[in-house]
N, C-alpha and C positions, 0 to 999 in steps of 0.2 A: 482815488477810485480805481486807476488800473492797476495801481498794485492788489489792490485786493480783488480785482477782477479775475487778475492773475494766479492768483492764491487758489481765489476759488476754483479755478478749470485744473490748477493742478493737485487741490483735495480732491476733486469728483474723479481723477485721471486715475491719481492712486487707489479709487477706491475699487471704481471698474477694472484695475488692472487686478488686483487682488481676487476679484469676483469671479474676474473668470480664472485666473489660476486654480482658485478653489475649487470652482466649473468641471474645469480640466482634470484635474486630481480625480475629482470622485467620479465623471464618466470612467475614466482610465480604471480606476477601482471596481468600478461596477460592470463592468467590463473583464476584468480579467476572473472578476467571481463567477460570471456567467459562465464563461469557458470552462473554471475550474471547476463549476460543477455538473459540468456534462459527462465528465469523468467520475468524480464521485457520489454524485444524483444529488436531486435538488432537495432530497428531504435531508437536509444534513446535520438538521437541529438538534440530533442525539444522535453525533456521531460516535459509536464504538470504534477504540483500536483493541483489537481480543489477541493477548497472548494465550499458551498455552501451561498450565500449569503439571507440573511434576511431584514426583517422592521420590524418597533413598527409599532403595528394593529395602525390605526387612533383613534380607539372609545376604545383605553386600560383606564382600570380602576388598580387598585393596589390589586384590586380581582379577578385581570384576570388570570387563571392558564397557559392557553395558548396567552403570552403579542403578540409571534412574527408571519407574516406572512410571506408566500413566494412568492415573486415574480412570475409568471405567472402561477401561481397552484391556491387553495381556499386551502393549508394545511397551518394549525395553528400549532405552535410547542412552547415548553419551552426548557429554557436553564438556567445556573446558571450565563452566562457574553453575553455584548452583541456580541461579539465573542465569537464562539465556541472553546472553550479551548482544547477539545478535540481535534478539525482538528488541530490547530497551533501545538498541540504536534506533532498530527502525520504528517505533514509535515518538521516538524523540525527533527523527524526521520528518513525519508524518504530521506528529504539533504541532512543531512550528509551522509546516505550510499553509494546515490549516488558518492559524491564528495571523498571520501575514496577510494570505488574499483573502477570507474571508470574515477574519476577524473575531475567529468563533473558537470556544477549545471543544477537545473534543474530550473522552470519558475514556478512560482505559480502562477493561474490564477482562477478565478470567477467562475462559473455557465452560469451563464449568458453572460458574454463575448464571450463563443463558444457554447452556448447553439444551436446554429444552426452546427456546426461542426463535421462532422465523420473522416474526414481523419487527426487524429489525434493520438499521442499516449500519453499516459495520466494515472494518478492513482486519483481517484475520492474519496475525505473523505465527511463522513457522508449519511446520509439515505436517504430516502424521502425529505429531504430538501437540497437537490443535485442532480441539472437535469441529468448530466451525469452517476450520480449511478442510475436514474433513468433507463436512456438509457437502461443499461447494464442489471436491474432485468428485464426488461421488454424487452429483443433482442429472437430470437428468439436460438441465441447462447449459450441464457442462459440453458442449460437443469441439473442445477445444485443443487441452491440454492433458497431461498426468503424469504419474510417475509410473516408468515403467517395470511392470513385478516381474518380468522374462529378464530380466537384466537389471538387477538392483543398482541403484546410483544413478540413473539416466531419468531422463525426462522426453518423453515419446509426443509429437504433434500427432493428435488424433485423426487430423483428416486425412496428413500424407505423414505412414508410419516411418517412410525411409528417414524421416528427419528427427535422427533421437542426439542428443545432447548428456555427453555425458564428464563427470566430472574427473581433472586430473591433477596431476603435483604443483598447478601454475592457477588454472581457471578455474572460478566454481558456477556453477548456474543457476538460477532462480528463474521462479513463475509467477506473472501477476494473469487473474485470473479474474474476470467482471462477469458477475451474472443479475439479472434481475429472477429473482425467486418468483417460480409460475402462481405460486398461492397467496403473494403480496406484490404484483408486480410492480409498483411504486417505489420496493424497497431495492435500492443495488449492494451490493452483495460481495466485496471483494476479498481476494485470500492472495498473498505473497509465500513465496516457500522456497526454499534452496536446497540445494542437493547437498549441500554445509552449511556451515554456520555463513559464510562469506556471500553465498548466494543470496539468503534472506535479508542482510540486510545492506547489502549493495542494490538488490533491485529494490527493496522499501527505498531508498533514497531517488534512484531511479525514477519513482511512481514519487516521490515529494518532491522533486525537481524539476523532473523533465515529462512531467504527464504532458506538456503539451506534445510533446513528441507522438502520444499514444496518441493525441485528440487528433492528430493531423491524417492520424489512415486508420481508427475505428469511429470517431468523429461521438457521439453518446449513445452508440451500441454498445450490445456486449463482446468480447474478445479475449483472445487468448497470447500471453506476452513473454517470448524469451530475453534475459537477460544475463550477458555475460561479467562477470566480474573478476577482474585478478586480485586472488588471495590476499587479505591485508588490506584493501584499496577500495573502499565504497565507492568513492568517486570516480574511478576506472567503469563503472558499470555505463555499459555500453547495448543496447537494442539489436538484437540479431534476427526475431522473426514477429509479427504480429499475425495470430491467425484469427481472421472473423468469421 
């Protein structure tokens, strides 16, 4: 009889130790989902990652510095692929963070597809050659960031202008930019951009890494986020101002 007395405290031992491991597990999970979506808002069940879609100009020559156009704009752009390598990276960051702490994928979608769309929530890669990071520099929510047009290639902090970032033969910089849209305000709203290719999707990795970093001094407002990256090196990207 005490042998199986003994059995049995140590079936029931294993089993409550197991229970709460399992316990522990999913507070710690549900837990870090919380946090991660204070950052990218809590409707996150039709998450959008929106690249921007391009053309070869009509009248390209093999001397053309700028080959690509954009669709419902007149901006000319150059790139080194005819996808943007840059956004593929940073959506492919962006995935998997999702699908890790949340568990959830998210829907990569166009520019153009919802280019008429607000009630949406979404993380927009690349510049001016992305209607919806367009949206966002240009909301009136934005009171954060942008790119400055007095000096092409820089990125201007809107509240204190002395502070422009601008890109050179080593570092390139990138903007992560959170708004909630005044006409859905439920929805958050975010757009990453770079001043190059190396900008965009150094700080998307950034923002799929180290958002806890953002959450620690905008907390689940909205905010404006420089990030610096050396050329080559996504993982280099490094936090240099957060304005809220």
């Amino acid at each position: 009889m005490k042998d199986l007395h003994d059995i049995l405290i140590n079936l029931v031992g294993g089993v409550l130790v197991a229970a709460l491991d399992r316990l522990i597990i999913y507070i710690n999970k549900t837990f870090k989902a919380y946090r991660f979506k204070k950052i990218f808002g809590q409707q996150i069940e039709s998450f959008h990652i929106v690249y921007g879609t391009m053309i070869l100009k009509p009248e390209y020559t093999s001397k053309d510095k700028f080959p690509y156009l954009k669709p419902s704009t007149n901006g000319l752009f150059n790139m080194t692929r005819p996808v943007s390598f840059a956004e593929t990276r940073g959506a492919k960051y962006l995935s998997e963070s999702f699908s890790k702490l949340v568990g959830q994928s998210t829907r990569l979608t166009s520019d153009e597809e919802i280019k008429e769309k607000v009630d949406i929530t979404y993380c927009s890669l690349g510049g001016l050659n992305n209607l919806k990071t367009v949206d966002i520099l240009n909301s009136k929510e934005n009171i954060f960031l942008g790119f400055d047009l007095t000096a092409p290639g820089s990125i201007i902090n809107k509240k204190n202008k002395s502070n422009i970032y601008t890109i050179d033969g080593v570092y390139d910089y990138g903007l992560i930019i959170k708004i909630n849209n005044r006409l859905f305000p439920t929805r958050t709203q975010i757009c990453v951009a770079g001043l190059g290719e190396w900008g965009t999707s150094g700080a998307s990795w950034f923002l799929a890494n180290k958002w806890k970093d953002l959450l620690k001094v905008a907390g689940d407002k909205e905010f404006g986020a420089i990030i610096k990256v050396k050329g080559g090196v996504d993982e280099s990207a490094e936090l240099m101002e957060v304005v809220t």
